[in-house]
Each structure stands twice: as structure tokens, then as C-alpha cells.
NUGU-354192 format. One line per field, with one value per residue (C-alpha): x, y, z; residue in three letters. Coordinates in steps of 0.02 Angstrom, whole numbers, plus 50000, padded with zeros to 5 digits. Layout:
BEGIN
c1 = [X | ...]
c2 = [Y | ...]
c3 = [Z | ...]
res = [Ala | ...]
! end
This chain:
BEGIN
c1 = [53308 | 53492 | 53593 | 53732 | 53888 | 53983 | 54179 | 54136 | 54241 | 54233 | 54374 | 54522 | 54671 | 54816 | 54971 | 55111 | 55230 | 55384 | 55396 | 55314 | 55424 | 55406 | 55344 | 55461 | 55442 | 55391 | 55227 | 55181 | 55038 | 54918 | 54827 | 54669 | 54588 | 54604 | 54585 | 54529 | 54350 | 54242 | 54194 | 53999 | 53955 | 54039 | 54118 | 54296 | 54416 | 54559 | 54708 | 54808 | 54987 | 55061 | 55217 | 55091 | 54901 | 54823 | 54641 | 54542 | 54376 | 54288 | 54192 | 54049 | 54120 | 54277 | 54402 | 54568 | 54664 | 54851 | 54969 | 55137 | 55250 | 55405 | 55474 | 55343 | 55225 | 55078 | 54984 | 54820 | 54754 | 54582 | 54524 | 54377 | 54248 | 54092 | 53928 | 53836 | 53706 | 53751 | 53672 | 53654 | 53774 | 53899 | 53874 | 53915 | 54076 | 54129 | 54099 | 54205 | 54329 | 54335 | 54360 | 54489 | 54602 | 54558 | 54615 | 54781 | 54939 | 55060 | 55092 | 55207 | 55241 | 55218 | 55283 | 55241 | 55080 | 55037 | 54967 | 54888 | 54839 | 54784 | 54666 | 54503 | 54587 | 54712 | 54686 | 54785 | 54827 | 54887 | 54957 | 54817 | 54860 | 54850 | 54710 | 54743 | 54662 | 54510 | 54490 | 54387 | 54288 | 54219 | 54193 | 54027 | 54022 | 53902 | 53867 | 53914 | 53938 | 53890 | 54016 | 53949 | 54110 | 54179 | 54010 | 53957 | 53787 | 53754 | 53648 | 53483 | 53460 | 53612 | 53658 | 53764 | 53889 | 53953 | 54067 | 54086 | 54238 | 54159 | 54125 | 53929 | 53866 | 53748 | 53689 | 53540 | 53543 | 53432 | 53283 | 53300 | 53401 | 53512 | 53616 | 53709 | 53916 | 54068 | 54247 | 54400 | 54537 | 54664 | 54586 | 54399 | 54276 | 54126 | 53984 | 53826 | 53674 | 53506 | 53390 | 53214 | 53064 | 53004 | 52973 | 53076 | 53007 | 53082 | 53234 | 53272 | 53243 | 53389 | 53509 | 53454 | 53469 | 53658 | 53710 | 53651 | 53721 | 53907 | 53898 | 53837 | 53964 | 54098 | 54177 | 54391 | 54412 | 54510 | 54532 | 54609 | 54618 | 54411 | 54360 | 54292 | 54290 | 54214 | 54229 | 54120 | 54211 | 54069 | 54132 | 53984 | 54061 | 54026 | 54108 | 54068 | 54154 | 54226]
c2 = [56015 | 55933 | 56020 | 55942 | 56004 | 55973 | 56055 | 56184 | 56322 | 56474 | 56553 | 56554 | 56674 | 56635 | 56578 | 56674 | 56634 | 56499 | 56360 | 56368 | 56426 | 56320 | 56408 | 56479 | 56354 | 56538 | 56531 | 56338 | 56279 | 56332 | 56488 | 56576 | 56718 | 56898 | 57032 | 57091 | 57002 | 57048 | 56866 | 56810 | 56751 | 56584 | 56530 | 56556 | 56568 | 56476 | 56436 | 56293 | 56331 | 56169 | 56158 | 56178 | 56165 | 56273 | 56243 | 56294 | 56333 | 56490 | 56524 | 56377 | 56301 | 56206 | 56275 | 56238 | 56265 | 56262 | 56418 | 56463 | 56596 | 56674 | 56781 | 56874 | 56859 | 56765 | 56657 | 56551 | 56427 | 56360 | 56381 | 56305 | 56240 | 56159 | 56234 | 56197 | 56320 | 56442 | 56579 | 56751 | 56842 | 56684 | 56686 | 56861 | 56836 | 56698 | 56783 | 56919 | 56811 | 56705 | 56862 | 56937 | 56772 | 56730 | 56895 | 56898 | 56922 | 56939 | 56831 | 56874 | 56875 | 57026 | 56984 | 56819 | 56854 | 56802 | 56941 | 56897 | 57028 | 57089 | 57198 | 57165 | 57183 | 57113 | 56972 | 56926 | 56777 | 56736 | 56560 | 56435 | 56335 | 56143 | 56041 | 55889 | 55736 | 55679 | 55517 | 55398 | 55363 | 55487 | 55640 | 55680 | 55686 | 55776 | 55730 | 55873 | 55812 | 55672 | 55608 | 55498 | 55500 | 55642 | 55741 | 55807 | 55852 | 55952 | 55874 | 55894 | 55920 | 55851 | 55690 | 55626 | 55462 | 55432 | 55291 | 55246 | 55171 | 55035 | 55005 | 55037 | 55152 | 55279 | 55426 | 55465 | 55493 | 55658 | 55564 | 55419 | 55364 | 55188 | 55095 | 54965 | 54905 | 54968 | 54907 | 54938 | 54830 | 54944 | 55058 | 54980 | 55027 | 54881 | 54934 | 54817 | 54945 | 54918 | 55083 | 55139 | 55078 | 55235 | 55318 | 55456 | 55599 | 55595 | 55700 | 55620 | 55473 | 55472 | 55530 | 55410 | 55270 | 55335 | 55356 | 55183 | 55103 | 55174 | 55114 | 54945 | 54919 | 54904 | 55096 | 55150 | 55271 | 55436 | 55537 | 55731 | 55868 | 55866 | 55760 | 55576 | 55524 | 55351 | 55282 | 55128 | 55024 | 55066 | 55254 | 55320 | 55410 | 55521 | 55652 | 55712 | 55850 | 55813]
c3 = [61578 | 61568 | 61442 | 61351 | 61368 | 61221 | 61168 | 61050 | 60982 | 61098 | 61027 | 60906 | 60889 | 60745 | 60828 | 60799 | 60642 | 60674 | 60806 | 60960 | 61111 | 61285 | 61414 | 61560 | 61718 | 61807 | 61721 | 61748 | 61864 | 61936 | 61960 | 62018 | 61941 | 62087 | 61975 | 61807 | 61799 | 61943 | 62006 | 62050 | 62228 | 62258 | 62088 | 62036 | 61884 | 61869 | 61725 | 61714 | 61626 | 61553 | 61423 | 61260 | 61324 | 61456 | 61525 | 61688 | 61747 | 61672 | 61845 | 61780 | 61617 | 61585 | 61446 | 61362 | 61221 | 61138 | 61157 | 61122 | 61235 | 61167 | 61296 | 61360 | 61192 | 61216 | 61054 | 61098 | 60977 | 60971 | 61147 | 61176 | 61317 | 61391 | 61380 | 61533 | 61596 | 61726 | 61814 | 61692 | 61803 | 61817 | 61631 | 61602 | 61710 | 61602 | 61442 | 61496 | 61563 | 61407 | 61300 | 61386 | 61392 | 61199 | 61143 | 61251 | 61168 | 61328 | 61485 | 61623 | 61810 | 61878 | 62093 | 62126 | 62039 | 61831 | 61737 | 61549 | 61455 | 61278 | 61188 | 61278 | 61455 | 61598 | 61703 | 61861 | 61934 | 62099 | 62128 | 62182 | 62345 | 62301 | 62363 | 62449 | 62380 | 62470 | 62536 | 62448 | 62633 | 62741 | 62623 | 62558 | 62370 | 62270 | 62091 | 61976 | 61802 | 61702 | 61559 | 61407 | 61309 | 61236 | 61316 | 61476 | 61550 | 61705 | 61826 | 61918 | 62089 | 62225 | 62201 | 62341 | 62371 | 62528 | 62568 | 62754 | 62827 | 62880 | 62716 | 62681 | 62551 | 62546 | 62451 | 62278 | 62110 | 62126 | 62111 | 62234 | 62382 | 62368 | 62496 | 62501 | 62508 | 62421 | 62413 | 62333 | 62216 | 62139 | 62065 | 62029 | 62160 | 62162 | 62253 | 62275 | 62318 | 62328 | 62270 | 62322 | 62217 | 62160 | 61987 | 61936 | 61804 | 61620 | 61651 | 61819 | 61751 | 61629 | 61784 | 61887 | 61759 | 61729 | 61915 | 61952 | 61782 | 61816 | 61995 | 61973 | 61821 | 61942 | 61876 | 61889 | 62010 | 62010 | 62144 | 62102 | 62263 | 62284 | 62109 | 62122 | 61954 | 61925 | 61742 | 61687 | 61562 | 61414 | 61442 | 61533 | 61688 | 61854 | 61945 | 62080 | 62204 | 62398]
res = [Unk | Unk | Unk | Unk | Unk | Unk | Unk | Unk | Unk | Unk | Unk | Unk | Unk | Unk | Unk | Unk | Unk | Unk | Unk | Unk | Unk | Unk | Unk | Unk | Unk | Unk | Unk | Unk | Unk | Unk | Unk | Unk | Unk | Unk | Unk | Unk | Unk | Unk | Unk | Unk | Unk | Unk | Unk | Unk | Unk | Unk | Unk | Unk | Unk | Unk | Unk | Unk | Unk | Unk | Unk | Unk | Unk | Unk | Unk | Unk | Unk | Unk | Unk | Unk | Unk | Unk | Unk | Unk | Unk | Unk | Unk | Unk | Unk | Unk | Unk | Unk | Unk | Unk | Unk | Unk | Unk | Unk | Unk | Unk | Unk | Unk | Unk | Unk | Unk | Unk | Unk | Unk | Unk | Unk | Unk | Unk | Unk | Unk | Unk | Unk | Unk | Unk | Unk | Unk | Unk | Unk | Unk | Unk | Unk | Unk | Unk | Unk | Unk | Unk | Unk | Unk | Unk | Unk | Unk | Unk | Unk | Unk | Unk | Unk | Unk | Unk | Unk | Unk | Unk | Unk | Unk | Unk | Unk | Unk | Unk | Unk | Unk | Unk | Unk | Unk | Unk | Unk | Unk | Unk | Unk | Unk | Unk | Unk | Unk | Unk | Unk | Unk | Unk | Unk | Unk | Unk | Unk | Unk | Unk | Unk | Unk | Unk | Unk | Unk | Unk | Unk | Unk | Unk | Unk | Unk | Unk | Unk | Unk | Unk | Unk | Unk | Unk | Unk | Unk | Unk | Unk | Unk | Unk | Unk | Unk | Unk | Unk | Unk | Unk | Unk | Unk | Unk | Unk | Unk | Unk | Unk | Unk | Unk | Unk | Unk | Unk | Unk | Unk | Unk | Unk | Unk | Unk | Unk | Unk | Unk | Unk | Unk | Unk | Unk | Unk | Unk | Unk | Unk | Unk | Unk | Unk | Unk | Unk | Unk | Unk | Unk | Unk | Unk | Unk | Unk | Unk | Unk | Unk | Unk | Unk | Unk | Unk | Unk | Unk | Unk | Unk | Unk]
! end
């Protein structure tokens, strides 16, 4: 069964008294998780340093949250995340992961490395090496989150796009395969598919009718390293990952 995946409060730590201090431009970017937090089979952890917010990926989940840095002292204020199902040892990972970075009260660079660390442990960081944005034709996409606002849902199965240079369109919604033509103005990507006539079972059925709605509404298009994100204009939305 889907489950939603809504912002909730994961964790909050008091920010330290007076004005926030902006971050050193040695700590800004972005980083991957290489020690501290033994990492499952296939998944990673990263953080995302920006002047007041930072965010990442919690090896399944999504998280962010505001912080302040004075020198080498460390505050984070309500960090928080998605709640999508993962795999009890993924989940295990993240919880520690989560803990450890909620509970930090120093962040430094230790080498060329970032080390955050507090009373429930140290993590390390090592720079992560950019990703170069896929092209909207000849990568295969796979669905991996629905977006209905402000909330996300995980999704079923392997829902695929695939947008040929010659500018036909394949792929499925997890329940049924579609084909058709796509083309691109600006940023708006119309596609005019035609689906398979089949019936889909309840929870399929509400991916399906999503995947289909966004890409018949003529959906924006944003393309980030390996992220397709396609937005229809009533806020329903798709990503998927190149």
C-alpha cells in the first residue's frame, strides 16, 4: 500500500542564543555521508550546506531544516523529513543517521573532508562529485515519487518514461504501458499518449490515474543532475530518476 509521505517533525534542537552566524563558504555544498553511520546495500546519505537551511537524503527519506554556525558551533532548528517506507535495515540506518545530525552541536572541516558531530556521535562527509544533468531524451526514467502539493507518496512497482529523440514516447505507470509523442516549448513538455485498455487494482489504480493526469496536463519540466520533475499546473507532480 502507498504511504504518504508527509513533512513531519523528526527533530528539534534550540538554536543557540543571539543572531544566527552565516556559515563559512568551507562548509557550503554538497556532501556525501563516508563514515560514522554504517550505510545499507545501495542507498546513501547525503547533506546539503546552504547559508541558513540544510537538507539531504537520509539513505531513503528526504530531510531539512534551519541551522546556525558560529565558528565551529553548530545549532539545528526543526529538522524535519518525509516518511516514506524503507527497508528495516535502510530504516535503522536512517534513524541513526537522523539522530546523530539532530543532536550535533559542532561542524567543521577536518582535510578536505566535513565532520559534524555531537552527543549521539560523528559523521563525516566527503565532498559529493556533481552530477551532470540528464538529458530530457535518451535516458530512461523511473518514477520514484509522486507529489500532490505539499505531500509525497512512494510509488508501486517501476514506472518508466522514456523520451526518444526522434521524438516518440514510451514507458507505464506501474500498472499499464502508454505510447505515444512528446515535445518541448520552454519549459512545458506536451506529450499526446495513448495507454493500454486494461484495469488496474485499487492502489495501482490511483498511480496510474496520477501518472497519466500529470502527463496529459501538458506538466513544467525540471531537470536537476538525474531528477525529471514534471509539475501539472493543478499541483499534482512526478519525479522520476535518470
Amino acid at each position: 500500500m502507498v504511504r504518504v509521505l508527509v513533512l513531519v517533525a523528526l527533530l528539534t534542537v534550540a538554536a543557540c542564543a543571539g543572531s544566527p552566524a552565516g556559515a563559512s563558504p568551507d562548509v557550503l555544498g554538497e556532501w556525501v555521508l563516508v563514515s560514522g553511520v554504517s550505510p545499507p546495500p545501495g542507498v546513501a546519505a547525503t547533506l546539503v550546506v546552504e547559508d541558513a537551511q540544510l537538507g539531504g537524503i537520509s539513505f531513503c527519506n528526504h530531510y531539512s531544516g534551519g541551522y546556525s554556525l558560529d565558528g565551529d558551533v553548530l545549532a539545528i532548528d526543526g529538522l524535519g523529513g518525509t516518511d516514506m517506507g524503507c527497508d528495516p535495515d535502510v530504516l535503522a540506518a536512517e534513524t541513526a543517521f537522523l539522530t546523530a545530525l539532530g543532536s550535533a552541536d559542532r561542524m567543521a572541516r577536518d582535510g578536505a573532508d566535513l565532520v559534524v558531530t555531537g552527543a549521539d556521535g560523528s559523521l563525516r562527509f566527503a565532498r559529493q562529485a556533481p552530477v551532470p544533468d540528464r538529458e530530457p531524451a535518451g535516458t530512461a526514467w523511473t518514477l520514484d515519487t509522486l507529489v500532490d502539493g505539499e505531500v509525497a507518496s512512494s510509488v508501486l512497482g517501476s514506472p518508466t518514461l522514456e523520451l526518444a529523440p526522434d521524438g516518440t514516447a514510451t514507458g507505464s505507470t506501474g500498472c499499464r504501458g502508454f505510447l505515444g509523442t512528446w515535445q518541448v516549448a520552454g519549459d512545458v513538455l506536451t506529450l499526446d499518449v495513448t495507454r493500454d485498455a486494461i484495469g488496474c487494482p485499487e492502489d495501482l489504480g490511483r498511480q496510474d490515474e496520477q501518472v497519466l493526469a500529470v502527463l496529459d496536463a501538458a506538466p513544467a519540466f525540471a531537470i536537476d543532475g538525474d531528477r525529471l520533475t514534471l509539475t501539472a499546473p493543478d499541483g499534482h507532480g512526478l519525479i522520476y530518476r535518470g
